[in-house]
C-alpha positions as CSV (number, residue, x, y, z in Angstrom):
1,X,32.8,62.3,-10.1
2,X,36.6,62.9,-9.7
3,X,38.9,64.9,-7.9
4,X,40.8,68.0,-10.0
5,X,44.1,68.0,-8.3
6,X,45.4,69.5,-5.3
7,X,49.1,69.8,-6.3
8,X,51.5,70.8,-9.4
9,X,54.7,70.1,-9.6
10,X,55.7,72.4,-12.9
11,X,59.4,72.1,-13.3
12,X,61.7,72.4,-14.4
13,X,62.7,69.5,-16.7
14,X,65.6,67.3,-15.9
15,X,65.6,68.8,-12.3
16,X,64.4,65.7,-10.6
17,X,61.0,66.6,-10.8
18,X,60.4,62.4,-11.3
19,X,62.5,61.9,-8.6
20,X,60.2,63.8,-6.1
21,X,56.7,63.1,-7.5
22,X,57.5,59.4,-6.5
23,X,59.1,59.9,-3.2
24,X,55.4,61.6,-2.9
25,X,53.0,59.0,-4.4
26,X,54.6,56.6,-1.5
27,X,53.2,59.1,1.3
28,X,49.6,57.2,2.9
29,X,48.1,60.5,2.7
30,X,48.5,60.7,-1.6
31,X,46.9,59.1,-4.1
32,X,48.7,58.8,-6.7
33,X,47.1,59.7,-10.2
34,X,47.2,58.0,-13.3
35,X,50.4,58.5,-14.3
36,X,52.7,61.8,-13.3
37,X,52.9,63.5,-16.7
38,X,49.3,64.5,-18.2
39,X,50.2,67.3,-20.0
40,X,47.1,68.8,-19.8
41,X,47.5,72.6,-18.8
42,X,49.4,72.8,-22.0
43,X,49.3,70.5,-25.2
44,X,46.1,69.1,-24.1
45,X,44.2,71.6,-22.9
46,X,41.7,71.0,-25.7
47,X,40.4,67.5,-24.8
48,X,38.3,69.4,-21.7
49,X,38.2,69.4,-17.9
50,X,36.4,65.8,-17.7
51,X,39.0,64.1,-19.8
52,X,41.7,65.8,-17.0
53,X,39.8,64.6,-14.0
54,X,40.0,61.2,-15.2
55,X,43.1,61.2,-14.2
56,X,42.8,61.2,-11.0
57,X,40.7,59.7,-8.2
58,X,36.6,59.7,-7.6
59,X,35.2,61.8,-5.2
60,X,34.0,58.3,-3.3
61,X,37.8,56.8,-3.3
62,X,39.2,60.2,-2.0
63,X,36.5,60.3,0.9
64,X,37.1,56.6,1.8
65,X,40.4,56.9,2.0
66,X,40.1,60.4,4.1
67,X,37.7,58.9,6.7
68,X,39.9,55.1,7.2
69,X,42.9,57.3,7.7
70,X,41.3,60.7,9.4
71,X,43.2,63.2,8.3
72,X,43.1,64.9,4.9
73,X,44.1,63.0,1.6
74,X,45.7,65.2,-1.7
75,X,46.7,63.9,-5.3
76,X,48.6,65.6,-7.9
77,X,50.5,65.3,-11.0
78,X,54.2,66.5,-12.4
79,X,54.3,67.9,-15.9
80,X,57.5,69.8,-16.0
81,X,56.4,71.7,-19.0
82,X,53.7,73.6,-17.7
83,X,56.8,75.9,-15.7
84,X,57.4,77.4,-19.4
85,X,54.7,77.1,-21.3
86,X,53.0,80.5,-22.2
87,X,49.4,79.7,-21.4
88,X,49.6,77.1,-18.3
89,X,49.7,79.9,-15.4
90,X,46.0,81.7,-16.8
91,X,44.4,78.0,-17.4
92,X,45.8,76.3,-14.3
93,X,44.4,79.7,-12.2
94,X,40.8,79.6,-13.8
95,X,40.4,76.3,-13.4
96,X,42.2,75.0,-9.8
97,X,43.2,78.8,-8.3
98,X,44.1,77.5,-4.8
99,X,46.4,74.9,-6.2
100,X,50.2,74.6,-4.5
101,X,52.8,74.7,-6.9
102,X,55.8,72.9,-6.5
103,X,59.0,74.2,-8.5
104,X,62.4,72.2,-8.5
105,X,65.4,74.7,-10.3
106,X,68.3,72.7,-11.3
107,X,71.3,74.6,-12.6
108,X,70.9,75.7,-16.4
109,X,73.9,74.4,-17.0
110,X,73.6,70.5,-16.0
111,X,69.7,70.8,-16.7
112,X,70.3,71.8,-20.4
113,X,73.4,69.5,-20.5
114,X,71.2,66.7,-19.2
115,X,68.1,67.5,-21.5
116,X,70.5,66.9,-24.5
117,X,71.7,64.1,-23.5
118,X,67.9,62.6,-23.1
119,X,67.0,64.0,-26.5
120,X,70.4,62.3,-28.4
121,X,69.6,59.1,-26.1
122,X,66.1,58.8,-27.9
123,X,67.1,59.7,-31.6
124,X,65.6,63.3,-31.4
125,X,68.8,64.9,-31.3
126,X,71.3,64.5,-33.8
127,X,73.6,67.2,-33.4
128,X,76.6,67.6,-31.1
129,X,75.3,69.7,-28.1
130,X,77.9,72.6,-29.2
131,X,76.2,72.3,-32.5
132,X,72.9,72.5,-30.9
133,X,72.9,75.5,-28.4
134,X,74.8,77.6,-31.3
135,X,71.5,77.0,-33.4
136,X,68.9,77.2,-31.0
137,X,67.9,80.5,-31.7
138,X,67.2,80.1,-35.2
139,X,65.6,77.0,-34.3
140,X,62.9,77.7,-31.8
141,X,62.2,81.6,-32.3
142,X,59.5,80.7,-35.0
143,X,57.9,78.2,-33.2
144,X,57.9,80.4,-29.3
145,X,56.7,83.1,-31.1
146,X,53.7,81.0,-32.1
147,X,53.0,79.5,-28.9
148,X,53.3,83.0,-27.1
149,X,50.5,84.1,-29.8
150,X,48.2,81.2,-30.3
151,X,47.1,79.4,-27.5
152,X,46.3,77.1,-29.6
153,X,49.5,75.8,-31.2
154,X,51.6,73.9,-29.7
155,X,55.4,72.7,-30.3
156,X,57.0,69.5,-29.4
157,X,59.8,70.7,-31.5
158,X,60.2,73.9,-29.4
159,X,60.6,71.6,-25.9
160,X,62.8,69.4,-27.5
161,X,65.4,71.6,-28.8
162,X,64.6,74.4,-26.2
163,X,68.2,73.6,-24.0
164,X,69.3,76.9,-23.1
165,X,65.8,79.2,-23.1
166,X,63.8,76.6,-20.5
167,X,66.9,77.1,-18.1
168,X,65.9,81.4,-17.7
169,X,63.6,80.3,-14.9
170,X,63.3,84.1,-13.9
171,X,61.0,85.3,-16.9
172,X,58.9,81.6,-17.0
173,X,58.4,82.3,-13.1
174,X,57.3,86.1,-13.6
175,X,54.6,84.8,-15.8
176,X,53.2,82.5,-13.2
177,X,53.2,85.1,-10.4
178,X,51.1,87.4,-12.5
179,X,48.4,84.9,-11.1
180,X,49.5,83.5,-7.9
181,X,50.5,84.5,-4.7
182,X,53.9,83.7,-3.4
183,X,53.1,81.5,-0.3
184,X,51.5,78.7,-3.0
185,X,54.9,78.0,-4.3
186,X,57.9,76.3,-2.9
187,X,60.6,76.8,-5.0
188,X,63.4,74.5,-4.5
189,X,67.0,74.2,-5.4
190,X,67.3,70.4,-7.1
191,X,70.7,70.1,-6.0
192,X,69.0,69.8,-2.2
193,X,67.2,67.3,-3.6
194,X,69.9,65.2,-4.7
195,X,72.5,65.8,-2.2
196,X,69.8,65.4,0.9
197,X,66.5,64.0,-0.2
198,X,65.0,63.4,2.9
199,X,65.5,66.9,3.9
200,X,64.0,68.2,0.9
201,X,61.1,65.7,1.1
202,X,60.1,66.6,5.1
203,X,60.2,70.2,3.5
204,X,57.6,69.5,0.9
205,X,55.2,67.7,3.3
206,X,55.6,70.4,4.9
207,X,54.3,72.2,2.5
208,X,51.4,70.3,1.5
209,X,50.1,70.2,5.0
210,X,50.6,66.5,5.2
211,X,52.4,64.6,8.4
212,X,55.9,63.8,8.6
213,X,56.5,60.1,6.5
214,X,59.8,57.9,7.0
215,X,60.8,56.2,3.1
216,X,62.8,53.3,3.3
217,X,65.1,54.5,0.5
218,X,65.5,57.9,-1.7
219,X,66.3,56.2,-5.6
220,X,66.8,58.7,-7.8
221,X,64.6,58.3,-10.9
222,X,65.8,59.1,-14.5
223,X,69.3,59.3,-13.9
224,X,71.7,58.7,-16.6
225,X,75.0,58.7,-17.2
226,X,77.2,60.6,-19.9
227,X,80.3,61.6,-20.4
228,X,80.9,65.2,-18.4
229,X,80.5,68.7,-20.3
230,X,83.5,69.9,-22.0
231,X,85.4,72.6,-19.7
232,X,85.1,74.9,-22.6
233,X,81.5,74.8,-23.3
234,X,80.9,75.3,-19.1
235,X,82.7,78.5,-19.3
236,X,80.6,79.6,-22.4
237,X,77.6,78.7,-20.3
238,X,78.1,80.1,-17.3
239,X,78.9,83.7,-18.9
240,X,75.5,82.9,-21.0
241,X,73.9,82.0,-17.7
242,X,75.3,84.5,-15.2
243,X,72.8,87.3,-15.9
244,X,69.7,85.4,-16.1
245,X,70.4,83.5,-12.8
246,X,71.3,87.2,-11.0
247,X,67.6,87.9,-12.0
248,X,66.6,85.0,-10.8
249,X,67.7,85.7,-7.4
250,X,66.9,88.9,-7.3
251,X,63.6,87.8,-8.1
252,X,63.5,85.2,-5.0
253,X,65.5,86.7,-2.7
254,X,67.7,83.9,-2.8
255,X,71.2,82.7,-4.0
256,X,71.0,79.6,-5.3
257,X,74.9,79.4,-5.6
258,X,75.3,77.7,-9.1
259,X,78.6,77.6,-10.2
């Protein structure tokens, strides 16, 4: 008796993806689901399609809602794992095919920088984040190969210490263009969300088909503060970096200017 939903947003993590999926759930025309992170397209997958749609609204409620208002009503959800994971583009395809997908790519730099610092904030990171991108490889290697070749196992391990590796959007975006076309993506730049959320908001409404909405305020969600990223380790990154974000573009189409 529910709804699957009509939009994803994927990722990336620490790329405001909070930020926009509750700028969203204040639109008239959205109903909100329960919760914005379900998880199911990849560590879940296994409790079914049922256990999914309970997550989001009943048929009934979503046709109520459409007729009082008389326009078209969507809901959605914001797992920013599913942009990596292996196995989310094939599952999300079969099951909703003419879903929009909603990308926000924040520069690898801050978005690794910033996913350390939330990993040492909650006690899952104990090394320095030097310490911790110079043993990466040898961390997660084992545990991606797995995941790449098992579609049923699944690492929390890998997405916690997986700093550098979820910031090479290129290869995680080839993987879901395999299965959709183009025009049911937007792919934004999450520095345009920060410096001019409105902007980035009318675009995404845009997007979803869905009128133009006035907010009363943009908060950012999930912002914290830390001391700044040593000089040193920023130059290290962006050599790492600079290939991986020439693909990217050349990917797109589109210079995303990260410095």
């Amino acid at each position: 008796s529910h709804v699957l939903p009509d939009f994803l947003i994927i990722g990336a993590a620490r790329s405001g993806t909070t930020s926009l999926y509750e700028y969203l759930s204040q639109h008239p025309s959205i109903i909100s689901g329960v919760g914005k992170e379900v998880y199911f397209f990849d560590k879940k997958f296994s409790k079914g399609v049922n256990w999914y749609k309970s997550f989001f609204p009943t048929k009934s409620s979503k046709s109520k809602l459409e007729k009082k208002q008389k326009r078209k009503c969507l809901t959605g959800e914001a797992t920013p794992r599913y942009l990596h994971y292996p196995h989310a583009p094939k599952r999300v395809f079969e099951l909703i095919p003419n879903v929009k997908l909603i990308v926000l790519l924040r520069n690898p730099i801050d978005r690794s920088y910033s996913h350390y610092q939330m990993e040492a904030n909650t006690g899952n990171e104990e090394l320095s984040f030097e310490e911790s991108i110079e043993q990466e490889e040898k961390r997660i290697t084992d545990d991606m190969k797995k995941m790449e070749n098992d579609e049923n196992f699944y690492s929390v391990y890998f997405y916690r210490k997986s700093y550098l590796t979820r910031g090479i959007y290129e290869s995680q975006l080839k993987r879901w263009f395999k299965y959709f076309p183009r025009e049911q993506f937007l792919i934004l730049k999450s520095e345009d969300l920060y410096s001019n959320p409105s902007e980035i908001y009318d675009q995404v409404l845009d997007f979803l088909n869905l009128s133009k909405h006035d907010l009363d305020s943009f908060e950012a969600h999930r912002m914290r503060k830390y001391s700044p990223i040593s000089k040193e380790t920023r130059e290290k990154l962006t050599d790492y970096f600079r290939q991986y974000n020439e693909q990217l573009y050349q990917l797109l189409g589109r210079n995303f200017d990260w410095k």
